[in-house]
Structures are given as C-alpha cells and as structure tokens.
Residue frames as a rotation matrix with the C-alpha (Angstrom) as fourth column:
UNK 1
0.586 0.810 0.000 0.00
0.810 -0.586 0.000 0.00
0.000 0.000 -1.000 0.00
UNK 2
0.219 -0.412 0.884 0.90
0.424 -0.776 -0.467 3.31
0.879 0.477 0.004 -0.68
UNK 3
-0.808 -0.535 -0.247 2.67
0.518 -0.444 -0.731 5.70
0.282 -0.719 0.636 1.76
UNK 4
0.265 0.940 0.215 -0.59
0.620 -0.337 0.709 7.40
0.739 -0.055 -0.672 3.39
UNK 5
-0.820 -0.536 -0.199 0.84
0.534 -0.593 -0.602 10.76
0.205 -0.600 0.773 5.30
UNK 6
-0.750 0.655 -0.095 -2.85
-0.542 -0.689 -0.481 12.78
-0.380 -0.309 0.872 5.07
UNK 7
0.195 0.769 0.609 -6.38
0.452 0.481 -0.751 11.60
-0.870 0.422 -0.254 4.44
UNK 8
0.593 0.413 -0.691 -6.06
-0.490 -0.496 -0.717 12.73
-0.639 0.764 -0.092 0.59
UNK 9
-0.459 -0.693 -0.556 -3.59
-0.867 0.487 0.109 10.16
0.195 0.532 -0.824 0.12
UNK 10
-0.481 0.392 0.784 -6.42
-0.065 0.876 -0.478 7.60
-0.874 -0.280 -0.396 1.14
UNK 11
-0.899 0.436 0.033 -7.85
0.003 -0.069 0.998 6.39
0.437 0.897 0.061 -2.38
UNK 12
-0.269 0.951 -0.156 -11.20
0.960 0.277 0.036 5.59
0.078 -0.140 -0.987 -0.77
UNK 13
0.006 0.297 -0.955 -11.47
0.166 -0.942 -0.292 9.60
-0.986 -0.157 -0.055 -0.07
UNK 14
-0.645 -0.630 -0.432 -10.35
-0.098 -0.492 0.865 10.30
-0.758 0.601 0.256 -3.44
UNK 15
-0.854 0.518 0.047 -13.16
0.478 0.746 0.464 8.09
0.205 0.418 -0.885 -4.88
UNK 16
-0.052 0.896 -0.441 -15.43
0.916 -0.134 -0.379 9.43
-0.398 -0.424 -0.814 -2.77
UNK 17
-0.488 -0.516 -0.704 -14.29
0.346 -0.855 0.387 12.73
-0.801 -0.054 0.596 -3.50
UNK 18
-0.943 -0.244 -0.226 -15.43
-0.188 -0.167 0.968 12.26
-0.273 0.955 0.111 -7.10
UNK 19
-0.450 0.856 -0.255 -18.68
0.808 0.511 0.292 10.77
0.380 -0.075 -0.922 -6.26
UNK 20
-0.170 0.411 -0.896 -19.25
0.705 -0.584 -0.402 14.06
-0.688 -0.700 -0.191 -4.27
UNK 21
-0.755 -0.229 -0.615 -18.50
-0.334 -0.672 0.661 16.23
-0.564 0.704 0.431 -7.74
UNK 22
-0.854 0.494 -0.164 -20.81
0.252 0.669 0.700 13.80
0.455 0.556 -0.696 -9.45
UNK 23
-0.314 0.595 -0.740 -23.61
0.874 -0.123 -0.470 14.07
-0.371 -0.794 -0.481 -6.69
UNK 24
-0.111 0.211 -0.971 -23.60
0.426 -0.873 -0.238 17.40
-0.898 -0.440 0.007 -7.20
UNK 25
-0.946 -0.229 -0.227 -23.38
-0.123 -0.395 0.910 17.92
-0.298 0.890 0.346 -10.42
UNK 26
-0.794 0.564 -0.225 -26.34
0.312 0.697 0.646 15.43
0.521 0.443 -0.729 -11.34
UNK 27
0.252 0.715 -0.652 -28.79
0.732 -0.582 -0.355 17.06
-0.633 -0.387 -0.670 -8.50
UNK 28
-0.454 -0.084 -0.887 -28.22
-0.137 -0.977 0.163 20.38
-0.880 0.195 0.432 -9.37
UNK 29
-0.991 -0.096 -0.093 -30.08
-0.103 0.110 0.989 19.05
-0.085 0.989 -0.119 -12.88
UNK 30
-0.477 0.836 -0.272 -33.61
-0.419 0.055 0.906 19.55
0.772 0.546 0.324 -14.01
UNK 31
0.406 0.883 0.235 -36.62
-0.327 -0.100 0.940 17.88
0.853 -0.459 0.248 -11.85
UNK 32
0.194 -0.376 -0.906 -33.86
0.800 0.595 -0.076 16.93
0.568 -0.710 0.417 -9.49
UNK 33
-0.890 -0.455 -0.010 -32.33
0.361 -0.692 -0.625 20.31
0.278 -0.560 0.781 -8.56
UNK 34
-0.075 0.826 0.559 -36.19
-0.762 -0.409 0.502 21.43
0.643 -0.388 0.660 -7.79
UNK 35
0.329 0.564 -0.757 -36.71
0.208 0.739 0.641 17.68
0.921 -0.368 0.126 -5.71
UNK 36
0.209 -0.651 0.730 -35.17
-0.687 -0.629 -0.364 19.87
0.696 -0.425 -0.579 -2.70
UNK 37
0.538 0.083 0.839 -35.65
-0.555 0.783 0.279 16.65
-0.634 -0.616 0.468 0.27
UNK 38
0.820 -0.198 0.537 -33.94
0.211 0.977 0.039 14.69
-0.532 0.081 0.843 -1.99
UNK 39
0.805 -0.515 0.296 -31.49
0.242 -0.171 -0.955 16.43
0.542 0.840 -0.013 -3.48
UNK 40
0.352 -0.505 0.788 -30.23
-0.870 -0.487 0.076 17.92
0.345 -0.713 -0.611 -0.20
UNK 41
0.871 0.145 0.469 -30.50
-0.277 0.934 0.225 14.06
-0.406 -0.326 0.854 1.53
UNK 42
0.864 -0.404 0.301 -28.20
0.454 0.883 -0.119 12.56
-0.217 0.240 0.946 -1.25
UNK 43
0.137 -0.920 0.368 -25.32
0.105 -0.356 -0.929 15.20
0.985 0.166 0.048 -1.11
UNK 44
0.678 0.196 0.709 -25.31
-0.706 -0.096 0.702 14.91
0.205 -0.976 0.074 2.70
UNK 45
0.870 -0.066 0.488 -24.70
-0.297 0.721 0.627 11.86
-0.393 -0.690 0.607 2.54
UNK 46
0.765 -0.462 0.449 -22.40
0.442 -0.130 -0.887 12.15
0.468 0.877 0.104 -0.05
UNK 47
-0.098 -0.869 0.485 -20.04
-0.276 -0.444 -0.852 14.75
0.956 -0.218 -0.196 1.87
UNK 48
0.754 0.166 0.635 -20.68
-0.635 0.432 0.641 12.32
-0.167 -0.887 0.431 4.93
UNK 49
0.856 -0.517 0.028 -18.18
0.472 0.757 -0.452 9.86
0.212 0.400 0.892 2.97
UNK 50
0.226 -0.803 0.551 -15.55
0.341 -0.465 -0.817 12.43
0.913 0.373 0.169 2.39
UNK 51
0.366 -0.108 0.924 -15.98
-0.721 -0.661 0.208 14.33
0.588 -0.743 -0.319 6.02
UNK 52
0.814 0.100 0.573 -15.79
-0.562 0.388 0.731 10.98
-0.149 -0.916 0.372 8.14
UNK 53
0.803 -0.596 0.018 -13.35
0.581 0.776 -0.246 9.56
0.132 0.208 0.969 6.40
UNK 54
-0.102 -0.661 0.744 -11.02
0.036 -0.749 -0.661 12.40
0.994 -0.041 0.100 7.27
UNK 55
0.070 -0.249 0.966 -11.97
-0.900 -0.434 -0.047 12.88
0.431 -0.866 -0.254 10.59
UNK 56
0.992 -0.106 -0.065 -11.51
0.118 0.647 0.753 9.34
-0.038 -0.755 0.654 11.34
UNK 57
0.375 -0.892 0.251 -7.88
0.523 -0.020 -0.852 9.79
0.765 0.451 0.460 9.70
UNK 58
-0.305 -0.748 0.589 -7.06
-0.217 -0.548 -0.808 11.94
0.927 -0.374 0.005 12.90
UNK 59
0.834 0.363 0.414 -8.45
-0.498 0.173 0.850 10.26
0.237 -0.915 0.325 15.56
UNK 60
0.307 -0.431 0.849 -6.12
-0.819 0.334 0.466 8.46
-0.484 -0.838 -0.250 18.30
UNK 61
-0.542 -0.421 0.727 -6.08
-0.396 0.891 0.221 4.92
-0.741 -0.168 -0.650 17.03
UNK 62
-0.993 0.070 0.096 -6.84
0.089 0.972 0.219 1.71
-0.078 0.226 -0.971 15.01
UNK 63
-0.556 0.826 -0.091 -9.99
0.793 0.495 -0.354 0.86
-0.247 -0.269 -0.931 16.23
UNK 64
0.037 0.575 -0.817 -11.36
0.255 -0.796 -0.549 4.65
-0.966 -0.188 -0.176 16.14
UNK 65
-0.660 -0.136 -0.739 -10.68
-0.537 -0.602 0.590 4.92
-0.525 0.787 0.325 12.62
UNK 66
-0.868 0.494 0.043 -12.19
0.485 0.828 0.282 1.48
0.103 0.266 -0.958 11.96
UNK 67
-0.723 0.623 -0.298 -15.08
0.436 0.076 -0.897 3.15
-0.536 -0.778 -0.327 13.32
UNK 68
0.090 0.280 -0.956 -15.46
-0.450 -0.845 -0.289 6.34
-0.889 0.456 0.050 11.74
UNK 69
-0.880 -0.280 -0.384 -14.37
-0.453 0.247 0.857 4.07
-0.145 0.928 -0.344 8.39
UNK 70
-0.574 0.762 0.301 -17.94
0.807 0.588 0.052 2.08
-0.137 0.273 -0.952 8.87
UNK 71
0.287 0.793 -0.537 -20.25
0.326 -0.608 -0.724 5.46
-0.901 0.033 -0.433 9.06
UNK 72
-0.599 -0.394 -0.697 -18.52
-0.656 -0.257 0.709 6.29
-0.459 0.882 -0.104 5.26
UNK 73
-0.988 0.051 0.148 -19.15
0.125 0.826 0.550 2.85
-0.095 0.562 -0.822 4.41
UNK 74
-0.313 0.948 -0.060 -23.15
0.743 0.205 -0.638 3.06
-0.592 -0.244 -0.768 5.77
UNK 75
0.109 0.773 -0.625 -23.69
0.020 -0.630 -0.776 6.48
-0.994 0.072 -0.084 3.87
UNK 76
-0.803 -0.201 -0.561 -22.38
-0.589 0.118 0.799 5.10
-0.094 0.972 -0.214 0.67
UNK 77
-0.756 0.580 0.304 -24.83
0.653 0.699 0.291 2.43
-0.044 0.419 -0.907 0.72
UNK 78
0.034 0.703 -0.711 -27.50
0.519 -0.620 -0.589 5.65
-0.854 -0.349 -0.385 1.83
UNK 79
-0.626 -0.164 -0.762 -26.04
-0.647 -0.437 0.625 7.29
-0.435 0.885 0.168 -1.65
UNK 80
-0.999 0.021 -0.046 -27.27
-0.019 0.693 0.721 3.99
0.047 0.721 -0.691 -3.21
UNK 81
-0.293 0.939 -0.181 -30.54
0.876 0.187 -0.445 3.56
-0.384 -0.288 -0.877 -1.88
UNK 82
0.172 0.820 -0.546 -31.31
0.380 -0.567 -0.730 7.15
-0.909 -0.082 -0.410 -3.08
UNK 83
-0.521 -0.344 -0.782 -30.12
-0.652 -0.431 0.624 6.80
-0.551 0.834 0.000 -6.15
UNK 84
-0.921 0.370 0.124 -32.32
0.313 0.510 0.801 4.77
0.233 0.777 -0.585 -7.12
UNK 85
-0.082 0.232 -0.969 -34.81
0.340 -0.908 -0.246 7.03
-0.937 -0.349 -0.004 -5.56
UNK 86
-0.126 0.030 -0.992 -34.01
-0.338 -0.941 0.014 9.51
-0.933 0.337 0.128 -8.21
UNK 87
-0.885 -0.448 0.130 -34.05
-0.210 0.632 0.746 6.78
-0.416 0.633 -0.653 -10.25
UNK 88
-0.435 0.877 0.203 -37.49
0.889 0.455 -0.058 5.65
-0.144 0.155 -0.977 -10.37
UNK 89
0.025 0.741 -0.671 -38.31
0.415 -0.618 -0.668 9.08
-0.909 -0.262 -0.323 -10.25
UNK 90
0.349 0.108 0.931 -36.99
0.897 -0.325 -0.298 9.91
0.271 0.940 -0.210 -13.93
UNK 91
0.875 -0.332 -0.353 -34.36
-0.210 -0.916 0.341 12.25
-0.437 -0.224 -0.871 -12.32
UNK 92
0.091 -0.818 -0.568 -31.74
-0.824 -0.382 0.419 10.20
-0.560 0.430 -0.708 -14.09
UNK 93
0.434 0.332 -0.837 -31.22
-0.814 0.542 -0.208 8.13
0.385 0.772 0.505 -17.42
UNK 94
0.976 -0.127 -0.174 -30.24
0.074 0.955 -0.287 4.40
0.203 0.267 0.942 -17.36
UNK 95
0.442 -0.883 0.158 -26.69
0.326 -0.006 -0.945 5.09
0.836 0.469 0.285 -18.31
UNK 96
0.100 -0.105 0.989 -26.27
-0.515 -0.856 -0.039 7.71
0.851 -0.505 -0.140 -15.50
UNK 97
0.652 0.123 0.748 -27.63
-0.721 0.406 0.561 5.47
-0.235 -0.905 0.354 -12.70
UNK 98
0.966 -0.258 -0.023 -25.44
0.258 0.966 -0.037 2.84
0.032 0.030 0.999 -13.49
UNK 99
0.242 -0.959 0.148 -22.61
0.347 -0.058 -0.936 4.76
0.906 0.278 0.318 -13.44
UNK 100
-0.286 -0.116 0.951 -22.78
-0.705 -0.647 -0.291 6.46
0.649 -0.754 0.103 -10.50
UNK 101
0.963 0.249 0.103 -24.21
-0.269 0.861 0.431 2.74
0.019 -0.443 0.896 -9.11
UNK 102
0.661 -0.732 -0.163 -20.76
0.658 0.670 -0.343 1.62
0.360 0.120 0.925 -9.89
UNK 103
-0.129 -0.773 0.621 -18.99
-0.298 -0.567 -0.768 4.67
0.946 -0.284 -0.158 -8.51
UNK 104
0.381 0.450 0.807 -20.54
-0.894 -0.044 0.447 4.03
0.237 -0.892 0.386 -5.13
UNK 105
0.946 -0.162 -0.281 -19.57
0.140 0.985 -0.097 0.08
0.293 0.052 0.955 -5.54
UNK 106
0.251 -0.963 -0.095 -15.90
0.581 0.228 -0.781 0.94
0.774 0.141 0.617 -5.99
UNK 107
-0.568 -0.746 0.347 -15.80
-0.261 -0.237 -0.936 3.34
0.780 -0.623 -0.060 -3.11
UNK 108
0.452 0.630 0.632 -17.75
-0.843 0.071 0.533 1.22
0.291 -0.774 0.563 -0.73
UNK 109
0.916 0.027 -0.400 -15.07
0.088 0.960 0.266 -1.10
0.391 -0.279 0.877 -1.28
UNK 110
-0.071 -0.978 0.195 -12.07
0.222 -0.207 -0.953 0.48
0.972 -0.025 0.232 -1.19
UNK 111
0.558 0.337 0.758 -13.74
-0.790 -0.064 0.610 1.24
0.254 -0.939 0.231 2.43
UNK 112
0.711 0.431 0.556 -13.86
-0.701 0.378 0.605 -1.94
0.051 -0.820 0.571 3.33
UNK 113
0.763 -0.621 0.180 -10.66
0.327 0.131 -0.936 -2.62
0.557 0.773 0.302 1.84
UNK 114
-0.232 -0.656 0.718 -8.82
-0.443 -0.586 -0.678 0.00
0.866 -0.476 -0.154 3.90
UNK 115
0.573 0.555 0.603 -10.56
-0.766 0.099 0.636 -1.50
0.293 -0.826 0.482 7.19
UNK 116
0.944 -0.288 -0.163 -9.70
0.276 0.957 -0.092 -5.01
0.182 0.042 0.982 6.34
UNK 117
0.165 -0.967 -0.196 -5.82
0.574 0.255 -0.778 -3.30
0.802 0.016 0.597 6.19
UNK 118
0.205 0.231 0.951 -6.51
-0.461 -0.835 0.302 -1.19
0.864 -0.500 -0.065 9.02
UNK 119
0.850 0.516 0.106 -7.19
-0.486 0.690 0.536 -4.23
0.204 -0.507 0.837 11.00
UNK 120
0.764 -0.644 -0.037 -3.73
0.645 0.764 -0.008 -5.82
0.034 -0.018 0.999 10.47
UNK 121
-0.201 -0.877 0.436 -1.39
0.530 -0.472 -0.705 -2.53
0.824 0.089 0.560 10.70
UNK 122
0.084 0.164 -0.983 -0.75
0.996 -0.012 0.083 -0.06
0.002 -0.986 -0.165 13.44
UNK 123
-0.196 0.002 0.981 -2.19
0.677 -0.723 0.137 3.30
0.709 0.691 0.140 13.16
UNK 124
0.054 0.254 -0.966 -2.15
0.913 -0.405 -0.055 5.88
-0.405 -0.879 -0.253 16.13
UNK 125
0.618 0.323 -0.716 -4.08
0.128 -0.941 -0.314 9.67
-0.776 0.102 -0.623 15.10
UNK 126
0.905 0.140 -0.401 -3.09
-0.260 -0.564 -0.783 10.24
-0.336 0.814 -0.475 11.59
UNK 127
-0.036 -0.880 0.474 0.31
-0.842 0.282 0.460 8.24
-0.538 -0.382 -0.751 11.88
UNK 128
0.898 0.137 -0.418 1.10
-0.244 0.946 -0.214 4.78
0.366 0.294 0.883 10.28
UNK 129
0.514 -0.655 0.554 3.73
-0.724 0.015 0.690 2.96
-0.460 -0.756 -0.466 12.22
C-alpha cells in the first residue's frame, strides 16, 4: 500500500471525493435540482463519505478509525438507496444510474478494503507505524 501521510492520500477519499463532484453535479439538474428533500438528503450523505473519512484519519487509534471508516461505508450504501430514488423518479437516465451505481460500488469497497488493512497494521491519530 501506498505511503498514506494525510487523508487525501487515502484512495477511498479520493473516490469518494469524485462521487461528491458527481452528486452534485447530477442534482443540481432539471426535476432533481427542484426535488429539494432529496437532493439535499443525497449530497449529505455524499459529503458524509468524504468528512468521516477524514476525521476518522485523525483520531487516536486503530480501532477509532475502523469506526469512523464504517459510518462512510453506511452512507455510501445511503447514496445507493437514493439513487435509485431519483431513479425511479426519472431524475436520471439508465446510463447515469449505473454509473454512478458503480462509482458508489468501488468506493464502498475500497472502504472496506482500507478497514480489512486497518485491521492488520498499526495506526495511532493520523500516523502509520
């Protein structure tokens, strides 16, 4: 694994990161940017990925990042669920939802990815030992 000195050198942020540009972009479009409860909802949760994964990145320890890495992990899947949401509603085409279905995939794993190595290395507040 790469050298990881700040959370922006975590790919799962970086991922997410892009999902958040996406997010936004795609609300901010026709009968979505007017669906205001749902448009607000799924960029929340969206910059819930990016925020917690940073602030677990400076907590104390191991285990406390593990933590703060599952509440990323839970509002990616909350991204999903309301993307299809916006789906059914004929806020976005076929093509669209599937991509952005698959952006969400790739950084809900790299989550649980980073956990799984999280689990087996020693990290103490923003540190790798």
């Amino acid at each position: 694994m790469a050298t990881i000195k700040r959370f922006l050198d975590i790919e799962a942020w970086q991922k997410a990161r892009d999902l958040v540009k996406c997010i936004y972009a795609k609300s901010g479009e026709g009968f979505f940017a007017r669906d205001f409860a749902l448009r607000d909802q799924i960029r929340r949760a969206a910059i819930s990925i990016v925020s917690n994964i940073a602030e677990g990145f400076e907590r104390e320890g191991t285990q406390e990042f593990i933590h703060f890495l599952s509440v990323p992990k839970g509002s990616a899947a909350e991204v999903e669920a309301q993307l299809y949401v916006a789906f059914d509603q004929g806020y976005l085409n076929q093509q669209t939802f599937e991509e952005m279905c698959q952006q969400v995939t790739s950084v809900k794993k790299l989550i649980a990815g980073f956990m799984r190595y999280l689990k087996e290395t020693d990290f103490r507040g923003g540190k790798f030992k």
